[in-house]
NUFI-327287 format. One line per 2 residues: number of its first residue (from 0); their letters; for each residue x negated, y negated, z of N, C-alpha, C. Coordinates in Angstrom, 2 decimals, decimal comma. Layout:
N
NUM> A> X/Y/Z/X/Y/Z/X/Y/Z; ...
END
This chain:
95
0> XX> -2,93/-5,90/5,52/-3,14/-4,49/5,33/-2,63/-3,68/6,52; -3,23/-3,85/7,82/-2,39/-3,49/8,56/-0,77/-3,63/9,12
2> XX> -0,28/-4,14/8,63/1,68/-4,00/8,41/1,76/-3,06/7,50; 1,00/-2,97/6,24/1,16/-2,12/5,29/1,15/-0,74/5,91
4> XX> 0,16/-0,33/6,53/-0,34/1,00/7,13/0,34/1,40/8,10; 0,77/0,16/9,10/1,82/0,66/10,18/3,19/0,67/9,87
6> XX> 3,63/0,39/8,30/5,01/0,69/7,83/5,08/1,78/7,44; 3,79/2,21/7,01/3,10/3,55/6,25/3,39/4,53/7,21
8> XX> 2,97/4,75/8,11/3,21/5,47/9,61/4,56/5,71/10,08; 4,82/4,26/10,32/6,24/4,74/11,03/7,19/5,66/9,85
10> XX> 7,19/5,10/8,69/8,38/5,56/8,06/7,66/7,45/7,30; 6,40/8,16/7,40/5,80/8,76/6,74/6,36/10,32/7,74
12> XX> 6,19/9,81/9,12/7,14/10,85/9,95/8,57/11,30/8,97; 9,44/10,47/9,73/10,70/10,45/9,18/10,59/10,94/7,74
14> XX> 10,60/10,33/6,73/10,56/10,88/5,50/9,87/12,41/4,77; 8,76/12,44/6,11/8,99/14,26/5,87/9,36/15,15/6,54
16> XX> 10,24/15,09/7,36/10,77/15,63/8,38/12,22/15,67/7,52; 12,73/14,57/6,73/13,59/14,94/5,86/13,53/15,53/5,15
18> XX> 12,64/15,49/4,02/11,99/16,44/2,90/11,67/17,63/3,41; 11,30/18,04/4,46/11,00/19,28/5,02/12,56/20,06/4,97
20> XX> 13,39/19,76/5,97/14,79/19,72/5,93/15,34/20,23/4,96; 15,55/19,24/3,99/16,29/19,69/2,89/15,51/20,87/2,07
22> XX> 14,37/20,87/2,16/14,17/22,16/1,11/14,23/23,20/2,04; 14,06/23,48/3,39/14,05/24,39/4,02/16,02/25,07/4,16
24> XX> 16,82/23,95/3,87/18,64/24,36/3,73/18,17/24,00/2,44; 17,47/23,94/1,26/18,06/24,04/-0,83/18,80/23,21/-0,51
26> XX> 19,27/21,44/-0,33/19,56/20,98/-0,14/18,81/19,59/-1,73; 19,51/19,87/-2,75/18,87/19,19/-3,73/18,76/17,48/-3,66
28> XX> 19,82/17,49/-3,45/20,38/16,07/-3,67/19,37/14,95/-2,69; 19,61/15,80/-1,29/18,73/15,27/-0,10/16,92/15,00/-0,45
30> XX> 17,03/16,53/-0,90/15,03/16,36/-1,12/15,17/15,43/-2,32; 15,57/15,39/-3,31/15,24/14,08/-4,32/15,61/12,67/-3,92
32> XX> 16,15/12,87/-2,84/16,03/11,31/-2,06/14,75/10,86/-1,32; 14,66/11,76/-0,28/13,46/12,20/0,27/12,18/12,35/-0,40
34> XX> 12,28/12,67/-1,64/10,98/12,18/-2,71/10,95/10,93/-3,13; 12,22/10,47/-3,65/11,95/9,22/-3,94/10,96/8,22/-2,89
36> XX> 11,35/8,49/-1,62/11,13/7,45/-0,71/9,57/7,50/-0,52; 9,12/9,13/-0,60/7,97/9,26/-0,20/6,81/9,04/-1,57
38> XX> 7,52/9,12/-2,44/6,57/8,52/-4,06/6,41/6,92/-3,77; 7,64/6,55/-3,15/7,55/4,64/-3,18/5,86/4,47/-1,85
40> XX> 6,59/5,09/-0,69/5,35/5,30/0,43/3,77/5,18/0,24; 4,10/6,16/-0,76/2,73/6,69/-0,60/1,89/5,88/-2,19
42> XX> 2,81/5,08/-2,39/2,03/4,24/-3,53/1,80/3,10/-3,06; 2,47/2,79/-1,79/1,54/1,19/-1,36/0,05/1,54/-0,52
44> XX> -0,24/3,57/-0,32/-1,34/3,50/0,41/-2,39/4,14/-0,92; -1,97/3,61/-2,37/-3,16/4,37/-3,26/-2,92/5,86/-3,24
46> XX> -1,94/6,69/-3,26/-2,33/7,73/-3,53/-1,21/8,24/-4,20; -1,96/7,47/-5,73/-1,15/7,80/-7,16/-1,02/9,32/-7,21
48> XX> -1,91/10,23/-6,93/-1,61/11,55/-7,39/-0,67/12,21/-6,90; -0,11/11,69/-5,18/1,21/12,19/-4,62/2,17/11,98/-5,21
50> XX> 2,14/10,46/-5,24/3,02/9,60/-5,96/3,86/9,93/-7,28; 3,07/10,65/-8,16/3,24/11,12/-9,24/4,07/12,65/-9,03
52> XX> 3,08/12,92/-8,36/3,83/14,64/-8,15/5,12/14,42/-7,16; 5,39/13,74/-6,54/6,58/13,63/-5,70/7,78/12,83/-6,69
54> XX> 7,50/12,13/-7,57/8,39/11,50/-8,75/8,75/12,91/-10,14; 7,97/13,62/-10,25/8,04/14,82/-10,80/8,83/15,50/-10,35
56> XX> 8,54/15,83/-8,92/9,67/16,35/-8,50/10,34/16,49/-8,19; 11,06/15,04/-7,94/12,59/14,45/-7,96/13,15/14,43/-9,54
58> XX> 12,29/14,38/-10,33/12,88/14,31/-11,94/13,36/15,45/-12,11; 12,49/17,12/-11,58/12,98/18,63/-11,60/13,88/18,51/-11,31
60> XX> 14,53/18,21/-9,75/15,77/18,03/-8,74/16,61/17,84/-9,51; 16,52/16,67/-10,16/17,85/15,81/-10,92/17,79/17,03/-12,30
62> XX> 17,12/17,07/-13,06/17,29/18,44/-14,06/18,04/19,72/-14,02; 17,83/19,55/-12,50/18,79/20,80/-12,19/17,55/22,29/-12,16
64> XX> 15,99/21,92/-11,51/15,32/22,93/-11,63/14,84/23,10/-10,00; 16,06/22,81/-9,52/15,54/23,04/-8,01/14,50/23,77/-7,16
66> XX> 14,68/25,17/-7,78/13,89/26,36/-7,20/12,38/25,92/-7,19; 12,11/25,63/-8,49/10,67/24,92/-8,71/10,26/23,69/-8,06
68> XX> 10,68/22,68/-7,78/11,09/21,67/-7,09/10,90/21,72/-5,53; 11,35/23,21/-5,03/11,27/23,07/-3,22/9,56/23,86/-3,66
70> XX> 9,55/24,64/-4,48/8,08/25,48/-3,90/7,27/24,30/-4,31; 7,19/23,23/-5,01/6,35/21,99/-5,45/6,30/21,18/-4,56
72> XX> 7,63/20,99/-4,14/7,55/20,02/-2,28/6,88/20,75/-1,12; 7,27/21,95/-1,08/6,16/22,58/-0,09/5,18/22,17/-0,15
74> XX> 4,07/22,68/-1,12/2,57/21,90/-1,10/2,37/20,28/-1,14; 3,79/19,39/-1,88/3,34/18,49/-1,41/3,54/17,36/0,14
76> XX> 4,17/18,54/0,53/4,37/18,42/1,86/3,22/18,55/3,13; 2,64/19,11/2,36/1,04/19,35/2,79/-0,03/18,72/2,90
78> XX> -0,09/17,76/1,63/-0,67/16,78/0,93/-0,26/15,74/1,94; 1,19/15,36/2,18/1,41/14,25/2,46/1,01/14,39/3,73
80> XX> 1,23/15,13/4,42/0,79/15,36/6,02/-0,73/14,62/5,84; -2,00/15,76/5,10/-3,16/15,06/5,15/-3,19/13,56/4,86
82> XX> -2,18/12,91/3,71/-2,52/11,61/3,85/-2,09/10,79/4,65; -1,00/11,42/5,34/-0,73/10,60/6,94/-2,07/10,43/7,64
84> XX> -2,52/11,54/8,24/-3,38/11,91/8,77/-5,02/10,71/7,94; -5,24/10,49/6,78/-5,93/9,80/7,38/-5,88/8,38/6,95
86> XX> -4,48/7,96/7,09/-4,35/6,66/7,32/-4,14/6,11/8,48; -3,35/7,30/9,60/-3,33/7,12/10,60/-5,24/7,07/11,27
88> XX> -5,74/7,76/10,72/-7,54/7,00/11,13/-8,18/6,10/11,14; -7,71/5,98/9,20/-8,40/4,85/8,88/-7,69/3,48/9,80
90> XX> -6,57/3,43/9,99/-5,57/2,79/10,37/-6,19/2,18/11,84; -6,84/2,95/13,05/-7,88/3,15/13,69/-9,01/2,42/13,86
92> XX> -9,80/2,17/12,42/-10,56/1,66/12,36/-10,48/-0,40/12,07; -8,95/-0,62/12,07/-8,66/-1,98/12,11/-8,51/-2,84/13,45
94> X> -8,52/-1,77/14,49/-8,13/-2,61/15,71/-9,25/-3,01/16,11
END
């Protein structure tokens, strides 16, 4: 579990710091990469409901409904921060 959580970590930076990125330059192609990665992420730490909404909104991306798509990554950009945040805790509580 802990490799899981500290792969969770390292790569949870990076991947929204990209996603941030690209929707902040409308950069489609990029943020539906950048979702992909972070729907795969955030489903080895249980949290189907990101998971879902970040696969949603790489499906918009590819549709060609971008606009909707960055204001949907915004909030779940938000989301994902908090679930960094407390895996990086719980994460904490293994050492």
């Amino acid at each position: 579990m802990r490799e899981i959580l500290d792969i969770f970590l390292r790569e949870s930076t990076e991947k929204e710091r990209e996603l941030r990125r690209a929707v902040d330059q409308s950069e489609g192609h990029e943020a539906a990469v950048a979702l992909h990665a972070i729907a795969n992420l955030v489903s080895h730490v249980h949290a189907l409901e990101a998971m879902e909404k970040a696969r949603r909104l790489e499906r918009d991306i590819l549709d060609g409904k971008e606009a909707e798509a960055f204001e949907g990554a915004r909030v779940l950009l938000e989301e994902f921060g908090e679930i960094s945040r407390a895996v990086k805790e719980f994460r904490k509580t293994l050492d």
